[in-house]
C-alpha positions in Angstrom: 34.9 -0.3 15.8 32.6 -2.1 13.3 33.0 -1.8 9.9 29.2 -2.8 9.6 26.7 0.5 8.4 24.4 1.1 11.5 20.9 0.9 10.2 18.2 1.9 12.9 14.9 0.5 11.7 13.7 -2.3 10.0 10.6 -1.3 7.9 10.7 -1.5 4.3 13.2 1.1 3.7 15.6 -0.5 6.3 15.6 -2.9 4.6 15.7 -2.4 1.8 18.7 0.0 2.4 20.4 -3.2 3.7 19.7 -5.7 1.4 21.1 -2.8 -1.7 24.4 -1.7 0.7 24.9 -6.1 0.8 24.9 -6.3 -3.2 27.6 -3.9 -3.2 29.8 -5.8 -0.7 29.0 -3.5 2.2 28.0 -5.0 5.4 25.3 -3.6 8.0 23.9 -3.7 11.3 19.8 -3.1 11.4 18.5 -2.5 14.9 14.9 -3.0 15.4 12.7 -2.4 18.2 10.0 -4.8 18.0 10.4 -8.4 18.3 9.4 -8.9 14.5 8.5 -7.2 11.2 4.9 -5.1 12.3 2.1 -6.5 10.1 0.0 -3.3 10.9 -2.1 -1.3 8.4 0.6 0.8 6.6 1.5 1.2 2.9 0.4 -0.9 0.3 0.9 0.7 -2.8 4.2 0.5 -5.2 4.8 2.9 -7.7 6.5 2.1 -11.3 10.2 3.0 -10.5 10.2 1.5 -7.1 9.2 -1.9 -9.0 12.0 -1.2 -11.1 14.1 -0.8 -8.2 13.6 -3.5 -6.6 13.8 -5.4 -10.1 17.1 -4.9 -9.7 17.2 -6.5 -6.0 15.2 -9.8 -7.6 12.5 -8.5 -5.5 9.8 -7.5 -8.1 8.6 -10.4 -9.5 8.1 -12.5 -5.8 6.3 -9.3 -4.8 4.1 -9.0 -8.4 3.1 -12.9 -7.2 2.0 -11.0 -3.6 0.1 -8.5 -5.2 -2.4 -7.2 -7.6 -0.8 -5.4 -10.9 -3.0 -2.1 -11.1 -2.6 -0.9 -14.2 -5.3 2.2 -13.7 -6.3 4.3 -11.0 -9.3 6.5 -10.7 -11.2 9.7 -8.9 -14.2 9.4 -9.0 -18.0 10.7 -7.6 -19.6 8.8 -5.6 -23.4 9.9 -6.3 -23.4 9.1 -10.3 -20.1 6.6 -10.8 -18.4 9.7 -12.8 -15.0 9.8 -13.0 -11.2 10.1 -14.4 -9.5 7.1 -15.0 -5.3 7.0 -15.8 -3.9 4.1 -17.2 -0.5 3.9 -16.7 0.3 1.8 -20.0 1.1 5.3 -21.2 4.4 4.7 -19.3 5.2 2.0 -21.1 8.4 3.3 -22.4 9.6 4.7 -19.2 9.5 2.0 -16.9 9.4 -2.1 -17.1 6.6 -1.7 -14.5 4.0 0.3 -15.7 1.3 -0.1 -13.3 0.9 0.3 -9.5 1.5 -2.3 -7.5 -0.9 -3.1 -4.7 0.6 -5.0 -2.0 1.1 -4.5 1.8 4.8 -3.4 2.6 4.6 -6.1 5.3 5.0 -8.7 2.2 8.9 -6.9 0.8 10.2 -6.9 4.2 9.5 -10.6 4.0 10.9 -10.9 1.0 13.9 -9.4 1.8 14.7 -11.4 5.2 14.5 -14.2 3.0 16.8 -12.9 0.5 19.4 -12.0 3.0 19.6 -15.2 4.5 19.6 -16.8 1.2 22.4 -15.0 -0.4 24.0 -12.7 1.8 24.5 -14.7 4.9 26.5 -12.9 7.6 26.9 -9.8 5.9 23.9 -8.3 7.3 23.6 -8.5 10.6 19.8 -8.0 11.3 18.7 -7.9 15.3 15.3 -7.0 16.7 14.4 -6.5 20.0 16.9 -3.8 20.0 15.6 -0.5 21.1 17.9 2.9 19.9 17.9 5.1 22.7 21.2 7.5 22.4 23.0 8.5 18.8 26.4 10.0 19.6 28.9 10.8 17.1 32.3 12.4 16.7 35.5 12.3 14.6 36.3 8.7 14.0 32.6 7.5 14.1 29.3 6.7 16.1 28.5 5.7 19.4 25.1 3.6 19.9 23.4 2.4 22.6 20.1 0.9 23.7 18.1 -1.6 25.1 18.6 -5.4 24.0 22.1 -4.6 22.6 26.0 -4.1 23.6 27.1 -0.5 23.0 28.6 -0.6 19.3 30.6 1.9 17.7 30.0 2.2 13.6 31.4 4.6 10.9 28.2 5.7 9.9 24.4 5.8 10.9 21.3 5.6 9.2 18.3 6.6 10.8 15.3 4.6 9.2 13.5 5.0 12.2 10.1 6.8 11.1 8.4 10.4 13.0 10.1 9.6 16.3 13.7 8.9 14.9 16.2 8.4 17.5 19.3 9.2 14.7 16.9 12.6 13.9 17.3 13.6 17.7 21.0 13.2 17.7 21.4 15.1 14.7 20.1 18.1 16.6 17.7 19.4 13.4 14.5 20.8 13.4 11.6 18.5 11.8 9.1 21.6 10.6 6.2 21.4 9.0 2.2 20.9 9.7 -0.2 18.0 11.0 -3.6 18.0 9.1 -6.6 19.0 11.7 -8.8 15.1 10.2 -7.9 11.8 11.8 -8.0 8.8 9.0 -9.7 6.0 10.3 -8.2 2.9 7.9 -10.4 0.4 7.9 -10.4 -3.5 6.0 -13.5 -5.0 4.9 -13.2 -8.1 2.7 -16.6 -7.4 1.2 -15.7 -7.1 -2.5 -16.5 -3.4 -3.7 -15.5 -4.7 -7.4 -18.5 -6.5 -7.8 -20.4 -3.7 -6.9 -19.6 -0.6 -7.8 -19.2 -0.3 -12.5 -15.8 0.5 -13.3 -13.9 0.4 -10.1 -9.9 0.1 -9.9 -7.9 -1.3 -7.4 -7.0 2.4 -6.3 -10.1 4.8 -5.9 -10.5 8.0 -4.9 -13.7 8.9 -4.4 -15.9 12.5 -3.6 -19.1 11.6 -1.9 -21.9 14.4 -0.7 -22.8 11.4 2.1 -23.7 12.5 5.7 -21.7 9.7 7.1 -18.3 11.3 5.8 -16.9 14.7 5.7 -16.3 14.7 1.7 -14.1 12.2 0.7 -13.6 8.6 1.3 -11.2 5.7 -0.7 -11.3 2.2 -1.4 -7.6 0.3 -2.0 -7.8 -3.0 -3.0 -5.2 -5.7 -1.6 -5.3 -9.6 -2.0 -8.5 -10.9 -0.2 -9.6 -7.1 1.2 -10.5 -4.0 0.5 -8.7 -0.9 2.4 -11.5 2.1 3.1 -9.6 5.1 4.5 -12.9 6.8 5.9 -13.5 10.2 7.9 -15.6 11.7 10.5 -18.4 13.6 9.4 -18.8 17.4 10.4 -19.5 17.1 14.3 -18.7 13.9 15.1 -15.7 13.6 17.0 -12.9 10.6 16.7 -14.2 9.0 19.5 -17.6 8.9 18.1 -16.2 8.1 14.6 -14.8 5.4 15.7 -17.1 3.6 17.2 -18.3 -0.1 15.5 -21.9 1.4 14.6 -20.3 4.7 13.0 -18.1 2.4 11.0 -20.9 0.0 9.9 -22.4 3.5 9.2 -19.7 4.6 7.1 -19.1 1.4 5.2 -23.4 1.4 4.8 -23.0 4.6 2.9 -20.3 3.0 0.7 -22.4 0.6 -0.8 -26.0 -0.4 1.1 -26.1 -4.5 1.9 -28.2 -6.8 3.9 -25.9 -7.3 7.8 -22.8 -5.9 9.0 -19.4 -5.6 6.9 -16.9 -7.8 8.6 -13.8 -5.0 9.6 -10.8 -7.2 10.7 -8.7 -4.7 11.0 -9.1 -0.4 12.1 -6.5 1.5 12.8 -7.0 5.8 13.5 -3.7 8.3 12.8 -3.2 11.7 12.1 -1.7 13.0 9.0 1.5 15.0 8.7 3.7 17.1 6.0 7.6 17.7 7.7 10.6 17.4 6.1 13.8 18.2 7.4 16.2 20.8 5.5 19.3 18.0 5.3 19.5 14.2 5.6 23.2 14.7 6.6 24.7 16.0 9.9 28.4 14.3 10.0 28.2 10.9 10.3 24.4 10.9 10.6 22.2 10.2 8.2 17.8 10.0 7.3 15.6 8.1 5.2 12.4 7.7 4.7 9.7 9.0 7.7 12.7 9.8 9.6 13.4 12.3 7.4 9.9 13.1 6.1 6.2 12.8 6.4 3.2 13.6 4.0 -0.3 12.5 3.4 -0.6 9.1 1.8 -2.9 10.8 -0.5 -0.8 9.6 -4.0 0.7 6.5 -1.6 4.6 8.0 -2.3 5.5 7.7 1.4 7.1 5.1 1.4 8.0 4.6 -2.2 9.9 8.1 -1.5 11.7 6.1 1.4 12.7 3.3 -1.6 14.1 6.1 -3.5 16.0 7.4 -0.8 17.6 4.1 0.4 18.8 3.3 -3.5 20.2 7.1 -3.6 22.2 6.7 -0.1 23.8 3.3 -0.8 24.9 4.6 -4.5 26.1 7.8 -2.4 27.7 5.7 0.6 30.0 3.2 -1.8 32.3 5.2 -3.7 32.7 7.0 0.2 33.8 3.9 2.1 35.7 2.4 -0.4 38.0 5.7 -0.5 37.4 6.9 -3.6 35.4 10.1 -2.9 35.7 12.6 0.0 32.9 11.9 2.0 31.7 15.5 1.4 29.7 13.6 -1.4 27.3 12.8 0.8 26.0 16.2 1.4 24.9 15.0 -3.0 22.5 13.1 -1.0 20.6 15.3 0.8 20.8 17.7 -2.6 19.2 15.3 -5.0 16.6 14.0 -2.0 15.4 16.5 -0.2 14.1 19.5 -2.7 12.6 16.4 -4.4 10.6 14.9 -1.5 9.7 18.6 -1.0 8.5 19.9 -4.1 7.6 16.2 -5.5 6.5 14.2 -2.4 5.4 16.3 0.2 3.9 19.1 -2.2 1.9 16.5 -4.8 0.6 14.8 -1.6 -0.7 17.9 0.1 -2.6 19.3 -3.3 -3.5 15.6 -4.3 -5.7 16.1 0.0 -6.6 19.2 -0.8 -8.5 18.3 -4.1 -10.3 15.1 -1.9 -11.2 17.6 0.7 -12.9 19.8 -1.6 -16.8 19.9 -0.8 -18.0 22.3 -3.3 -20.7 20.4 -6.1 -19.3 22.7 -8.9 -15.8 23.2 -8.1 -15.8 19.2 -7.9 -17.2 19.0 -11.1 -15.0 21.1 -13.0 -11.8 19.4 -10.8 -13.3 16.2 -13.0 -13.8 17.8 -16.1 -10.4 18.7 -16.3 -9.1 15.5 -14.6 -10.8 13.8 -17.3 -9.0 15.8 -20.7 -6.1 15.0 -19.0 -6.6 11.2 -18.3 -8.0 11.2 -21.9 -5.3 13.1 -23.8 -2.3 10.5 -24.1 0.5 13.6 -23.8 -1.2 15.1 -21.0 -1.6 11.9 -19.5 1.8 11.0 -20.2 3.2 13.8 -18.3 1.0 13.9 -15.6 1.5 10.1 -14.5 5.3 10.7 -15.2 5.6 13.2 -12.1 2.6 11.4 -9.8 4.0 7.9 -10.2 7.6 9.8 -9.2 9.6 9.0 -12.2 9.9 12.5 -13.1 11.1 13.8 -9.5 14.0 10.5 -10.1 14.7 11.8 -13.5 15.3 15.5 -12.0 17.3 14.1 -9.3 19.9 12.1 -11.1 20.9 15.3 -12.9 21.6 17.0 -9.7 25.3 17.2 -9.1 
């Protein structure tokens, strides 16, 4: 048997799992279905603490030079330009990064191949092309096999493996929880909504009364484009939404201008909120969207993955080097999971819900209040502490 950690997936928090468990001398074996790091239309936003994190990997900085430093974020209406703006300099003495982060996730997982082969050459042992198809474990260890691979056996698995997760399966646990009845339709426009629109962040929010949408729309900025997660309006089903004239009517009702936005990129997907009730069956173990989903309302999905891959490899080392039970690692699942519930999952879902609201004057006193707290450095303070996650961390380190 191995002595390598079996990592199944190679997104960001795959990665990054592997790259942290190779700083601390622990080697690991990441399988990965596709041929290459996916380039799709996923996360692109980086909270505070996950910059610190990976400040600690040498990652932050070659990232930072990726990206776009956000230092405020905004709801906003779309019919008079009103809205709440937080600046995260109140964070200033709570993190070294205090400011989103926009960049695609695409760009870290770079980053970190690079690193690896750079600096921790042979230790881990990266393969793609390798399809997970049966998780077995028992006393001694775990059993994997697949497509594009040898059998291996390994003392532990971590299943990084997103919705569909292959460790999650073997594990034999439930995944409960809701899917959201709207499609998102993500769409890229490199048109620059900046120059138009007074005021506008990178990260925006936005109510809108508009026909073409069903109350809520958002612009996220990345280098050279602008992300527009857009909706269908009432009656208009996915199909239809989808269509290039309903998304040149969409973008239209954005912001009016002479010819067609230029969309290189549209992707459609449902919206979930599951979490699992333990990240630990045996040998087994979850991360990230294998172990839960919610609305990228907030953008914590992935950060919440970071989080969980820093938490596991701090958990896992004092475990294989013999110096702990490895009962320890149910601490994992007790300082992750109520936290992605109550901090991740919950925020996400009420963070949706107050985008989906429709009514003119509940909308305006959501503002008005959003507003005394943006404007009210305490309130501000506190607010940004739990949204940019630093407060579920905090509340997680003192579980024992």
């Amino acid at each position: 048997m191995t002595d390598r950690i079996a990592i199944v997936g190679a997104g960001p928090v795959g990665l990054v799992l592997a790259l942290r468990l190779a700083t601390l001398g622990i080697p690991s074996i990441v399988l990965e279905a596709e041929a290459d790091i996916s380039e799709a239309l996923r996360a692109s936003t980086f909270h505070p603490p996950s910059l610190d994190m990976l400040d600690e990997l040498g990652l932050a900085e070659p990232l930072i030079a990726q990206g776009l430093v956000t230092p405020t974020w905004q709801i906003r209406r779309h019919a008079d330009g009103a809205r709440a703006v937080f600046d995260l300099g109140v964070l200033s003495a709570d993190t070294a990064h205090p400011y989103r982060l926009q960049a695609e996730q695409w760009k870290l997982s770079r980053l970190i191949l690079a690193k690896l082969a750079a600096e921790h050459p042979g230790t881990v042992d990266l393969r793609f092309g390798c399809r997970v198809e049966s998780v077995a474990q028992d006393g001694d260890g775990v059993t994997i096999t697949g497509t594009g691979f040898d059998p291996l056996r390994a003392p532990y698995a971590v299943g990084c493996d997103g919705a569909r997760s292959a460790v999650r399966q073997a594990m034999g646990i439930e995944f409960p929880g809701d899917t959201y009845p709207e499609t998102t339709i993500l769409a890229t426009t490199t048109f620059p909504f900046h120059e138009a629109f007074e005021g506008l962040s990178n990260v925006n929010y936005i109510w809108t009364e508009h026909a073409a949408f069903s109350g809520t729309f958002s612009l996220l900025r990345v280098p050279g484009k602008w992300r527009a997660s857009l909706y269908p309006a009432p009656g208009e089903t996915i199909e239809q939404a989808l269509e290039p004239a309903a998304i040149q009517r969409k973008l239209q009702a954005i912001h009016p201008k002479a010819g067609e936005y230029d969309v290189p990129d549209l992707r459609p997907y449902r919206i979930h909120q599951r979490i699992v009730e333990t990240y630990r069956v045996g040998r087994l173990l979850l991360a990230g969207d294998a172990a839960h989903l919610n609305s990228p309302s907030g953008g914590m999905g992935m950060n919440g993955g970071i989080h969980d891959a820093f938490e596991l490899a701090a958990t896992l080392l004092p475990v294989l080097r013999g110096e702990t039970p490895d009962s320890l690692l149910d601490r994992y699942t007790r300082r992750r999971q109520p936290i992605a519930k109550r901090e991740i999952i919950a925020q996400a879902d009420r963070n949706r819900a107050r985008m989906r609201e429709t009514d003119p004057a509940r909308r305006a006193a959501l503002l008005a209040d959003l507003q005394s707290v943006a404007g009210d450095p305490v309130r501000a303070r506190d607010h940004l502490l739990k949204s940019s996650m630093i407060a579920g961390l905090r509340a997680a380190a003192m579980v024992g």
